[in-house]
mmCIF file of the N, C-alpha and C atoms, coordinates in Angstrom:
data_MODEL
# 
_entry.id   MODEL 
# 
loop_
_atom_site.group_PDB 
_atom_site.id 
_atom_site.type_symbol 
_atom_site.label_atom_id 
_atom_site.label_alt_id 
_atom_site.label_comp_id 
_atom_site.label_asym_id 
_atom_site.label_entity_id 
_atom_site.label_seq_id 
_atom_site.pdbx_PDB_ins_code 
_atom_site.Cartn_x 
_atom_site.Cartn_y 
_atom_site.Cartn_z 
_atom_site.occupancy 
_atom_site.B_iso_or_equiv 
_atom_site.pdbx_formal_charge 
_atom_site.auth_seq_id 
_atom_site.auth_comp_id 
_atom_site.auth_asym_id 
_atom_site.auth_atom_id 
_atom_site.pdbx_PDB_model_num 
ATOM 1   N N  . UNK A 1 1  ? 54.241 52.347 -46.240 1.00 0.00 ? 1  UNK A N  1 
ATOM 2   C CA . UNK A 1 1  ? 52.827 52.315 -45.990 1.00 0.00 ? 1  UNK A CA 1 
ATOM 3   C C  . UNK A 1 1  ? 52.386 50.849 -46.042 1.00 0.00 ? 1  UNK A C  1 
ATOM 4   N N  . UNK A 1 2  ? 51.669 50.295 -45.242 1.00 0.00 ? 2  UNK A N  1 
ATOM 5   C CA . UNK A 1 2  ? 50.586 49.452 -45.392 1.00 0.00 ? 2  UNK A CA 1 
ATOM 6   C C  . UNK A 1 2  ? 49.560 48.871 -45.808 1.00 0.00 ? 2  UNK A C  1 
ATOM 7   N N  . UNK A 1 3  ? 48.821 47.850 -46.162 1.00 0.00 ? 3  UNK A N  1 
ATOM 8   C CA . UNK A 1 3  ? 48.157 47.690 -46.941 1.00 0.00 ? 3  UNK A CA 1 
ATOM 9   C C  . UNK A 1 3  ? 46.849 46.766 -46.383 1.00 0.00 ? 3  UNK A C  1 
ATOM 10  N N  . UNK A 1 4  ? 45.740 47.083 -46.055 1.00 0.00 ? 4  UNK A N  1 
ATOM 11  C CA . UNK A 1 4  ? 45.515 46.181 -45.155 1.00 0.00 ? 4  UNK A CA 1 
ATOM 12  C C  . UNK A 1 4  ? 43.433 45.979 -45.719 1.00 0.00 ? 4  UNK A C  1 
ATOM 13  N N  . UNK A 1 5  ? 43.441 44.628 -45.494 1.00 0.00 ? 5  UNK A N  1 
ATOM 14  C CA . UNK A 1 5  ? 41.817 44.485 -46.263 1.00 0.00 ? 5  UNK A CA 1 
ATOM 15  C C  . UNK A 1 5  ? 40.831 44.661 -44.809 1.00 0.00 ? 5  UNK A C  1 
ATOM 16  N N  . UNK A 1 6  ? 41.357 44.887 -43.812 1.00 0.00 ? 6  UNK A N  1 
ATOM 17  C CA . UNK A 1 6  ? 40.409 45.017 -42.842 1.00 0.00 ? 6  UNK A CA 1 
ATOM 18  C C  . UNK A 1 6  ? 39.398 46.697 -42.537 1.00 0.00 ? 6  UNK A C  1 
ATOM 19  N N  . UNK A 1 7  ? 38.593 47.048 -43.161 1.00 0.00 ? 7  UNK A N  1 
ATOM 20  C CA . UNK A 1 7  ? 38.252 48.030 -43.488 1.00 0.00 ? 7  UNK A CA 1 
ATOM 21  C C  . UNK A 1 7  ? 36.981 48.195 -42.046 1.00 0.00 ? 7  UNK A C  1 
ATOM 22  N N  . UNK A 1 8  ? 36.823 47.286 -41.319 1.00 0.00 ? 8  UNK A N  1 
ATOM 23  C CA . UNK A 1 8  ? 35.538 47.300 -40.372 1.00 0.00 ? 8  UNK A CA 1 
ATOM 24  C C  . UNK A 1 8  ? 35.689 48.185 -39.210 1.00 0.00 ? 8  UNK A C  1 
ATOM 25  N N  . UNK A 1 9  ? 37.922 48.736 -38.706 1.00 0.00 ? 9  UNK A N  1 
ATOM 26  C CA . UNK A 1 9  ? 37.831 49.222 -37.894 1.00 0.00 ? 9  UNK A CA 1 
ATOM 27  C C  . UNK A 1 9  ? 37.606 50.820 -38.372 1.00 0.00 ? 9  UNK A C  1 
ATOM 28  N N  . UNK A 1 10 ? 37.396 52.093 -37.785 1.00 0.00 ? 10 UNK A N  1 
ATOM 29  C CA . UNK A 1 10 ? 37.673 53.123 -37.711 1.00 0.00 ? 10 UNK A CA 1 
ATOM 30  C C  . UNK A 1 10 ? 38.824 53.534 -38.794 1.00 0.00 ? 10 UNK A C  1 
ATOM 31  N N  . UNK A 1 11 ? 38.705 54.545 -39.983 1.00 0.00 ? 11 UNK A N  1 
ATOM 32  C CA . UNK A 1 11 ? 39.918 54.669 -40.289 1.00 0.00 ? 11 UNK A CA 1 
ATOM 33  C C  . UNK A 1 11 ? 40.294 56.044 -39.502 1.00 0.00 ? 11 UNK A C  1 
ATOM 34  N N  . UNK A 1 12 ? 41.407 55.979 -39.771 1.00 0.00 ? 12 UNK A N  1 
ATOM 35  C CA . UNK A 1 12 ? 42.653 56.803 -38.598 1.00 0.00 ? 12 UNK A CA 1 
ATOM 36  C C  . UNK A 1 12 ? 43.079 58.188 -39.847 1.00 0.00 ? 12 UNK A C  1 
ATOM 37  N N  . UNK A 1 13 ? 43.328 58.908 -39.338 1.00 0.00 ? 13 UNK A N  1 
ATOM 38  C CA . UNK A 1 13 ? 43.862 59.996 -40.279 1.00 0.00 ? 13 UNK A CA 1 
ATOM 39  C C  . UNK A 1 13 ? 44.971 59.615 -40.942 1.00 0.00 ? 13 UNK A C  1 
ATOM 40  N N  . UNK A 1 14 ? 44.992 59.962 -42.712 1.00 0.00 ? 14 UNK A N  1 
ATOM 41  C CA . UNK A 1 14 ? 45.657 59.491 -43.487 1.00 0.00 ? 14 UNK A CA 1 
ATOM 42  C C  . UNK A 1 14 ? 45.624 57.902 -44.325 1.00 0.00 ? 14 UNK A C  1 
ATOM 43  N N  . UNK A 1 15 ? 44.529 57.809 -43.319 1.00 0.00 ? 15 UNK A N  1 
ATOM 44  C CA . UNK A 1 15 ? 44.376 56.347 -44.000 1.00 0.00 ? 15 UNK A CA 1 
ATOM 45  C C  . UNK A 1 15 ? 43.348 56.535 -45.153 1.00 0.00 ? 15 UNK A C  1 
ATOM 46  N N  . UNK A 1 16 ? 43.874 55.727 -46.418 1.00 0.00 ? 16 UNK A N  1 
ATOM 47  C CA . UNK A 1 16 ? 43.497 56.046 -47.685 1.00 0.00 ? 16 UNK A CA 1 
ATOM 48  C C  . UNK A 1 16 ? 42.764 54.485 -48.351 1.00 0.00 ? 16 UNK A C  1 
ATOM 49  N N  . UNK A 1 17 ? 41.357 54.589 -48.220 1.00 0.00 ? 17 UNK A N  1 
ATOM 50  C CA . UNK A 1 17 ? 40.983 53.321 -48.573 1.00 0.00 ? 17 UNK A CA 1 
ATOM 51  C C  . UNK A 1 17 ? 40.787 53.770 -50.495 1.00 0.00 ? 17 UNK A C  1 
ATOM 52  N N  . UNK A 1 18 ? 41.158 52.388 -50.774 1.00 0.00 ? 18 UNK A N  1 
ATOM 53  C CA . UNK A 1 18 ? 41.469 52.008 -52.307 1.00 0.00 ? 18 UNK A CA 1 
ATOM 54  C C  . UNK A 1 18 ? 40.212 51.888 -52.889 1.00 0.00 ? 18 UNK A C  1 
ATOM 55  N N  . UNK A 1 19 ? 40.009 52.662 -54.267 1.00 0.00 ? 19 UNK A N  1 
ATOM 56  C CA . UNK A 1 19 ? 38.763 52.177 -54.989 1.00 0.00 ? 19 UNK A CA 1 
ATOM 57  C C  . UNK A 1 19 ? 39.067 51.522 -55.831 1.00 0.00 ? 19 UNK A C  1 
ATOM 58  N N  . UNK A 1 20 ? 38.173 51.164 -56.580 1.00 0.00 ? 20 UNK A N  1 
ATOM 59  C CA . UNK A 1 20 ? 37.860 49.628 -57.350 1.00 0.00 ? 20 UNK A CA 1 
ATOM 60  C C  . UNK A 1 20 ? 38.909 48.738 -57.192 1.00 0.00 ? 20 UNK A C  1 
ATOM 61  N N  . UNK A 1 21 ? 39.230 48.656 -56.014 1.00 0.00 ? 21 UNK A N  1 
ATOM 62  C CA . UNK A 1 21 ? 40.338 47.228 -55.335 1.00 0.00 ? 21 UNK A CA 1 
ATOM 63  C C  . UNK A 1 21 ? 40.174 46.465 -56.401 1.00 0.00 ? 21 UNK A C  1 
ATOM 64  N N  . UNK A 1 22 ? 38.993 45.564 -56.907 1.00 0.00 ? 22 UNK A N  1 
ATOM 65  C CA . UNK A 1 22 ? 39.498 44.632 -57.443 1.00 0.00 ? 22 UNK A CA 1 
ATOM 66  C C  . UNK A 1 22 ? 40.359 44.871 -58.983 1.00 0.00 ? 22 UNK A C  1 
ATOM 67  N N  . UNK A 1 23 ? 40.117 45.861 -59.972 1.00 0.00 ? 23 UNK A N  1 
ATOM 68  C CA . UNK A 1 23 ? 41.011 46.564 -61.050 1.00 0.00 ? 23 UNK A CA 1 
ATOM 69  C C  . UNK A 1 23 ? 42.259 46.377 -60.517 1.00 0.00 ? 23 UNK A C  1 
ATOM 70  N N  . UNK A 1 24 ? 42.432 46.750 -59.344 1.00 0.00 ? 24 UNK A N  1 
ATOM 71  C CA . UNK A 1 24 ? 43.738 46.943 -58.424 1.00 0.00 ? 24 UNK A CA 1 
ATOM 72  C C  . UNK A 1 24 ? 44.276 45.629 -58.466 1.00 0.00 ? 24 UNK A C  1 
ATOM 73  N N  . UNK A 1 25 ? 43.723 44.752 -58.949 1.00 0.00 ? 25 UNK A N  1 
ATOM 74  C CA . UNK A 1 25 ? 44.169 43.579 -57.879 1.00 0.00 ? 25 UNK A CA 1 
ATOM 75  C C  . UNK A 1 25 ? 44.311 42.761 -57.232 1.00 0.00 ? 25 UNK A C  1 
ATOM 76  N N  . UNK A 1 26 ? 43.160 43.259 -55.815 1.00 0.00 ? 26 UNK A N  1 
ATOM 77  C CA . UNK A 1 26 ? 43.131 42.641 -54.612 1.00 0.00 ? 26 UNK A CA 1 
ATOM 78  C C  . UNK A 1 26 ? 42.013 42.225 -54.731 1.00 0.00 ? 26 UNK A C  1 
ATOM 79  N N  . UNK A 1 27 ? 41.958 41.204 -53.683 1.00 0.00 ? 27 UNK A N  1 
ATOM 80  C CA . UNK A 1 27 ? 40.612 40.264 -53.622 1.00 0.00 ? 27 UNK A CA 1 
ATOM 81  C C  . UNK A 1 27 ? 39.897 40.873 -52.682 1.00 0.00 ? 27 UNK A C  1 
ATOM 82  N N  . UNK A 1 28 ? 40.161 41.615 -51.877 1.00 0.00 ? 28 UNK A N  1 
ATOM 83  C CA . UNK A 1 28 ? 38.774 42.293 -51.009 1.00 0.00 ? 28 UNK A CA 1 
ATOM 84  C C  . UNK A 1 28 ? 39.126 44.093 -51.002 1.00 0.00 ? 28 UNK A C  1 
ATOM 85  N N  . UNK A 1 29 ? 37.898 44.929 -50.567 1.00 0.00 ? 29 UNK A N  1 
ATOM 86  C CA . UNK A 1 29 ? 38.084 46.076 -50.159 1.00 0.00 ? 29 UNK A CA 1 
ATOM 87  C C  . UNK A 1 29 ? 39.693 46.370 -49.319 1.00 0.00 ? 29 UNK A C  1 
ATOM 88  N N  . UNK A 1 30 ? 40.301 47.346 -49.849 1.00 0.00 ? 30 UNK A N  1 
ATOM 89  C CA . UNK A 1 30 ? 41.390 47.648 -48.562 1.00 0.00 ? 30 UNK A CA 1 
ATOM 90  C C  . UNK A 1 30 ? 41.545 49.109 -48.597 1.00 0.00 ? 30 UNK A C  1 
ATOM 91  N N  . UNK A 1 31 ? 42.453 49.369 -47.520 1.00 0.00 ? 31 UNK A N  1 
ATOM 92  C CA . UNK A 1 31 ? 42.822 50.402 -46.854 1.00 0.00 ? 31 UNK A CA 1 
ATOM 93  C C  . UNK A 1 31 ? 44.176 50.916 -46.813 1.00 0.00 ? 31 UNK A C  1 
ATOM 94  N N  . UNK A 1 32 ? 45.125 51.797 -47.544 1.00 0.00 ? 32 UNK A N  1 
ATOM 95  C CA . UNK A 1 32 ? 46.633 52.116 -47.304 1.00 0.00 ? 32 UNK A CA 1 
ATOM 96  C C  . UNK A 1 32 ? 46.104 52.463 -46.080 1.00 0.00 ? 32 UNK A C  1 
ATOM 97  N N  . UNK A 1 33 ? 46.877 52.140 -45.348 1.00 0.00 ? 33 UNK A N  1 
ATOM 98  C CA . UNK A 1 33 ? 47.402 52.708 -43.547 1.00 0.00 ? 33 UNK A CA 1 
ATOM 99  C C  . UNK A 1 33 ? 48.662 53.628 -43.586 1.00 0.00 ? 33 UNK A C  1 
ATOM 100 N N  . UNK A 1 34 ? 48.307 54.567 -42.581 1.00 0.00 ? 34 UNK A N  1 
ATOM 101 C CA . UNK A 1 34 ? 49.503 55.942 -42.533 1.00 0.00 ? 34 UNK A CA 1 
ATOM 102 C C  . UNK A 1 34 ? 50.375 55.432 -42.102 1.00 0.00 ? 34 UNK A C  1 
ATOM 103 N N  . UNK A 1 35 ? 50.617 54.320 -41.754 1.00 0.00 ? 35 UNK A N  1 
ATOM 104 C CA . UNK A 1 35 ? 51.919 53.880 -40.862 1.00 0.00 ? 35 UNK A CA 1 
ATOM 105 C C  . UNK A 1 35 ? 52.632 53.737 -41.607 1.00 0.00 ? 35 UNK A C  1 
ATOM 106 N N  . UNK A 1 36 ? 53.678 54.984 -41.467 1.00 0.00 ? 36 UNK A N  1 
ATOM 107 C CA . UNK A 1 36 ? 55.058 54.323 -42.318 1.00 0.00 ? 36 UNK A CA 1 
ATOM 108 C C  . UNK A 1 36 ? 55.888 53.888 -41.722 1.00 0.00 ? 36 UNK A C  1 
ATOM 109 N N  . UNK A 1 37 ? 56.596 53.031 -42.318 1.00 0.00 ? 37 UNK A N  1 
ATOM 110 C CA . UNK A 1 37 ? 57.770 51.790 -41.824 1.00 0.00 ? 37 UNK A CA 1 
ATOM 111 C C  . UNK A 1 37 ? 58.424 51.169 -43.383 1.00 0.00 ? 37 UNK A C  1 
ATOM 112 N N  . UNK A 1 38 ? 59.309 50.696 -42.612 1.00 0.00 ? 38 UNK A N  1 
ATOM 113 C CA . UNK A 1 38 ? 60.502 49.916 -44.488 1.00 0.00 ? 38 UNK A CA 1 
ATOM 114 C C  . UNK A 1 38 ? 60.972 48.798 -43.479 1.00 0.00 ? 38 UNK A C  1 
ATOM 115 N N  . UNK A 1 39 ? 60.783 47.608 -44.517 1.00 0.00 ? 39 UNK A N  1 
ATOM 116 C CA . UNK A 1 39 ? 61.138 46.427 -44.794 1.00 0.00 ? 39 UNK A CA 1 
ATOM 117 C C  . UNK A 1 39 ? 61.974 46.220 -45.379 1.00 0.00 ? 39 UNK A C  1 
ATOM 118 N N  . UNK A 1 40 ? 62.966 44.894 -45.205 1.00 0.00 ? 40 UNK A N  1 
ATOM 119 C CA . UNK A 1 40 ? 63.945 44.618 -46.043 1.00 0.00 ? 40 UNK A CA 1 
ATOM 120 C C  . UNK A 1 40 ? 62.961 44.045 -47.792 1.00 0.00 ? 40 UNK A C  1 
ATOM 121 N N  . UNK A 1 41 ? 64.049 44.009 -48.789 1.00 0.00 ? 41 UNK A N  1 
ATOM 122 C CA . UNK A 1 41 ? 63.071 43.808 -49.937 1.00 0.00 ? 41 UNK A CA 1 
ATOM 123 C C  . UNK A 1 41 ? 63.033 42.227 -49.628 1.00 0.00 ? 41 UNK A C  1 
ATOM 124 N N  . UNK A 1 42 ? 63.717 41.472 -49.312 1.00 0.00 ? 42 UNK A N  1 
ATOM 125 C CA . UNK A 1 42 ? 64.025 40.031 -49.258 1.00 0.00 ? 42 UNK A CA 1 
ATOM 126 C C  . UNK A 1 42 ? 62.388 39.714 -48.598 1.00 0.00 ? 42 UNK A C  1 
ATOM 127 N N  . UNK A 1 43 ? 62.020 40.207 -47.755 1.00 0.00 ? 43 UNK A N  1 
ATOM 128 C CA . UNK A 1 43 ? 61.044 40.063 -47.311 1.00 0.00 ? 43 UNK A CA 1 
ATOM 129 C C  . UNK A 1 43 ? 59.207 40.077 -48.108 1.00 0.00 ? 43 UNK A C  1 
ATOM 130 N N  . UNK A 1 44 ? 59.536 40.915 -49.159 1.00 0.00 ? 44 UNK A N  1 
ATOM 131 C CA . UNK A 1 44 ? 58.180 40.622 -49.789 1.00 0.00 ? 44 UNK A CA 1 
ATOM 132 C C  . UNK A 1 44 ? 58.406 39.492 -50.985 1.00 0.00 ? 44 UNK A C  1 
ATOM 133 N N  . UNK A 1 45 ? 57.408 38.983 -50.556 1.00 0.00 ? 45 UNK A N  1 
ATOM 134 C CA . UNK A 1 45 ? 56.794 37.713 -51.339 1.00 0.00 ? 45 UNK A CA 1 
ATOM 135 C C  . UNK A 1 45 ? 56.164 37.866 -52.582 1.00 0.00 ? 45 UNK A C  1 
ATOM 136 N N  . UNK A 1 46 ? 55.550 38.162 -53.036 1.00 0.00 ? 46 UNK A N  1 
ATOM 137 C CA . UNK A 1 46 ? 55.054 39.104 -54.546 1.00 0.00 ? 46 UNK A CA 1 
ATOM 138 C C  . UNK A 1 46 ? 54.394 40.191 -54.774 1.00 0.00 ? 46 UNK A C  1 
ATOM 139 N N  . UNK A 1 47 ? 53.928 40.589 -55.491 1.00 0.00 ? 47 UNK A N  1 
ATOM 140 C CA . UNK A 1 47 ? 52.998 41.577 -55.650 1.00 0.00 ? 47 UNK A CA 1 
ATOM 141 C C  . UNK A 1 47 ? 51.777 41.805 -55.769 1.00 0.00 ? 47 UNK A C  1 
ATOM 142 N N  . UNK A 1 48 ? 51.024 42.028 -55.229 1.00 0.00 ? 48 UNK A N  1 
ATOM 143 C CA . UNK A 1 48 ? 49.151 41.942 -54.921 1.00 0.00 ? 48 UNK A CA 1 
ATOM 144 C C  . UNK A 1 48 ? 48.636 42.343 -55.858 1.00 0.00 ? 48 UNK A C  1 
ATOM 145 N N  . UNK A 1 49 ? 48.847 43.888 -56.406 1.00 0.00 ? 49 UNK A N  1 
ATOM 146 C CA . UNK A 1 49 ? 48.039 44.476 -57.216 1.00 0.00 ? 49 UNK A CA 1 
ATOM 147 C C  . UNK A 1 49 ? 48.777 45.808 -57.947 1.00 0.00 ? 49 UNK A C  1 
ATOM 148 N N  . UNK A 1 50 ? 48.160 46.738 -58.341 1.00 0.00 ? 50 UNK A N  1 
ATOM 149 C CA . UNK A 1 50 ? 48.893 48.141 -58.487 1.00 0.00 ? 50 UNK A CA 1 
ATOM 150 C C  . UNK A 1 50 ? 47.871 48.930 -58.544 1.00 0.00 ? 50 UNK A C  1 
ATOM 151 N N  . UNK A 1 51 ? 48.811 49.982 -58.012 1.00 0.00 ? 51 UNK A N  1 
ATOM 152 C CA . UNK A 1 51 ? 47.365 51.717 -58.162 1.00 0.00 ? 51 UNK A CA 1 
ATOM 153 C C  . UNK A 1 51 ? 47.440 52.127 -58.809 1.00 0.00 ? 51 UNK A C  1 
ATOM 154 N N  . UNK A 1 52 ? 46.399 52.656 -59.236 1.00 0.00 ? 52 UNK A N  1 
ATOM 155 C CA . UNK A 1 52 ? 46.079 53.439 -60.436 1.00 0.00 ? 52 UNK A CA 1 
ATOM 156 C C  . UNK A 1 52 ? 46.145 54.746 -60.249 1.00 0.00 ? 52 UNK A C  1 
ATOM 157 N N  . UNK A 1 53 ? 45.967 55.371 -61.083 1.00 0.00 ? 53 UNK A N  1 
ATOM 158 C CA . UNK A 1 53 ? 46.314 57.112 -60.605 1.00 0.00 ? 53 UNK A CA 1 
ATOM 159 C C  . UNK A 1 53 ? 45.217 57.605 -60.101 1.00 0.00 ? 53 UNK A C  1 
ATOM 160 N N  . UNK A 1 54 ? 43.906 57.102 -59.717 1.00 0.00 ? 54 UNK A N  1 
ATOM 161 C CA . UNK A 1 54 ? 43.033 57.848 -58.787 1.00 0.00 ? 54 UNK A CA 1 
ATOM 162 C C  . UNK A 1 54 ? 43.734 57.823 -57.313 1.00 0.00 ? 54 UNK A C  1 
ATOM 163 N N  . UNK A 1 55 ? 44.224 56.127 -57.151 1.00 0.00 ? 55 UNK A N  1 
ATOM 164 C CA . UNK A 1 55 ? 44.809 55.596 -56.123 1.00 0.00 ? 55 UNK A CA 1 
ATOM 165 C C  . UNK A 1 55 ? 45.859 56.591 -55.365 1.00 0.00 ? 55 UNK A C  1 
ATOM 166 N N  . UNK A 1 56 ? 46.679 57.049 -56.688 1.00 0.00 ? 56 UNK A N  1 
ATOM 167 C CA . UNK A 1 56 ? 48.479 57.464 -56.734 1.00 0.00 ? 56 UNK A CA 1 
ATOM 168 C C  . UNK A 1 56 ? 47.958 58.819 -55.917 1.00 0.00 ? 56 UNK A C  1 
ATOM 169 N N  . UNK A 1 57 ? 46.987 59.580 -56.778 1.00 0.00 ? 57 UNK A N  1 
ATOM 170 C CA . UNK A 1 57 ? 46.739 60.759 -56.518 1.00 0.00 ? 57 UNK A CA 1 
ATOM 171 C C  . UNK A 1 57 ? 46.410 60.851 -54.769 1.00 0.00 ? 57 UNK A C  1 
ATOM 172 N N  . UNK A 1 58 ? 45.512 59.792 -54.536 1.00 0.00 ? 58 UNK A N  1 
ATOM 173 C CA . UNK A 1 58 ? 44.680 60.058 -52.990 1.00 0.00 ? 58 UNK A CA 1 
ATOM 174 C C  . UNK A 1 58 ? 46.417 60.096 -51.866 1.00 0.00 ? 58 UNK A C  1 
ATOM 175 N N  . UNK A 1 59 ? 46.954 58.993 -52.202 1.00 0.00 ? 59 UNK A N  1 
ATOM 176 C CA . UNK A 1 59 ? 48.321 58.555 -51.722 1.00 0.00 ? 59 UNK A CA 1 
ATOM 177 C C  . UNK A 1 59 ? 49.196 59.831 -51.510 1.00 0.00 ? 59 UNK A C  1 
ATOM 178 N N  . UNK A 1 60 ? 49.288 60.403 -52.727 1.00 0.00 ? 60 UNK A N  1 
ATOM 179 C CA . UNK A 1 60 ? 50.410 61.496 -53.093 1.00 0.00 ? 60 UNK A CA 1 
ATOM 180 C C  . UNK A 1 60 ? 49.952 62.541 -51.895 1.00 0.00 ? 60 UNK A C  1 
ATOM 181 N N  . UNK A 1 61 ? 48.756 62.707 -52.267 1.00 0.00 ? 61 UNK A N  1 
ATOM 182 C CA . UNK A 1 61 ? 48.051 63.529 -51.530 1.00 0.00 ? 61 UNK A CA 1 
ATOM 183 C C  . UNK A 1 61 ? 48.361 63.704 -49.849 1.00 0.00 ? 61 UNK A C  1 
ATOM 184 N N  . UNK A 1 62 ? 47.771 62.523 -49.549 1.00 0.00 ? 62 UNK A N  1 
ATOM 185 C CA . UNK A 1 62 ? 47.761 61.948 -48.154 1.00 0.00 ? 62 UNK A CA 1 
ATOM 186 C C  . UNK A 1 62 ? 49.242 62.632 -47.364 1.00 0.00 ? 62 UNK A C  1 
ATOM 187 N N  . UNK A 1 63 ? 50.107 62.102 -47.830 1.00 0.00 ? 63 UNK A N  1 
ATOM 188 C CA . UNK A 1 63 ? 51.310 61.970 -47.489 1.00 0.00 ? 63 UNK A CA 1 
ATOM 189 C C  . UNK A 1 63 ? 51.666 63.008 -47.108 1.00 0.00 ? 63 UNK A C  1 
ATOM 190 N N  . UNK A 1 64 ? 51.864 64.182 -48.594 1.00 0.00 ? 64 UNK A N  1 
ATOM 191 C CA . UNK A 1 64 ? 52.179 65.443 -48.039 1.00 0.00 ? 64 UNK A CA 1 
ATOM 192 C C  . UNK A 1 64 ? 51.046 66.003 -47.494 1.00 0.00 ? 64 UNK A C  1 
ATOM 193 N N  . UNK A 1 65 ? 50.079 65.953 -47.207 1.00 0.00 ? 65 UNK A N  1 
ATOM 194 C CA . UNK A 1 65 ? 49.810 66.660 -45.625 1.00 0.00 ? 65 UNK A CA 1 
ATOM 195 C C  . UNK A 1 65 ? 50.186 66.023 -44.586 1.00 0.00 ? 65 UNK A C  1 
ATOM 196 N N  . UNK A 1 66 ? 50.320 64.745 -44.239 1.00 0.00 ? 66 UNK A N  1 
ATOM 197 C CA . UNK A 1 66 ? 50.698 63.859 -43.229 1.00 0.00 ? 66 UNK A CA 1 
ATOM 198 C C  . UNK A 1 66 ? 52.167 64.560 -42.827 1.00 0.00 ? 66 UNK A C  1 
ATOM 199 N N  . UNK A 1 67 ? 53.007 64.852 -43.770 1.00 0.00 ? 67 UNK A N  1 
ATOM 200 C CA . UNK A 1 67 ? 54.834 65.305 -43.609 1.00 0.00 ? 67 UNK A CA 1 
ATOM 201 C C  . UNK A 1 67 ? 54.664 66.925 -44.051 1.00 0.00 ? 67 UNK A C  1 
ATOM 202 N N  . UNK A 1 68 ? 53.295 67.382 -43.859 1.00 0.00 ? 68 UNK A N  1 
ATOM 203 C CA . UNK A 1 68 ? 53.450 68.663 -43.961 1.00 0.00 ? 68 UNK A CA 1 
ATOM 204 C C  . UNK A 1 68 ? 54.411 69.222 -45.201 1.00 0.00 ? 68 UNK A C  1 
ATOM 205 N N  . UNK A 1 69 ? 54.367 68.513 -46.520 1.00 0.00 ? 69 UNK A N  1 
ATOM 206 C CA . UNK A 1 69 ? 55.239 69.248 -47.573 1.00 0.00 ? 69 UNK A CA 1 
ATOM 207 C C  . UNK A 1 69 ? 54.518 69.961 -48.222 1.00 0.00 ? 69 UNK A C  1 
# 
């Protein structure tokens, strides 16, 4: 999943915008995006923030209806 602070377009089904981002973390409002995809790990640079279990829950959520589990 994705992580993205641009919140101005349309969100798309499954897309799970983050509350109290900044607790989280991050320096602006954001949005998990449904797009799943995997990266090598070499590739991330550090760590932004972490979710909290309102976060975990919306996520958990999301997903399995997205993969129908």
């Amino acid at each position: 999943m994705a992580i993205t602070s641009n919140t101005k377009n349309p969100f798309r089904i499954g897309d799970c915008p983050i509350k109290d981002y900044v607790s989280a973390g991050l320096l602006k409002p954001s949005v998990i995006k449904s797009a799943i995809s995997s990266i090598d790990k070499s590739l991330i640079l550090k760590k932004l923030g972490t979710l909290f279990p309102d976060n975990l829950g919306l996520l958990n959520k999301t997903l399995k209806e997205l993969l129908s589990l």
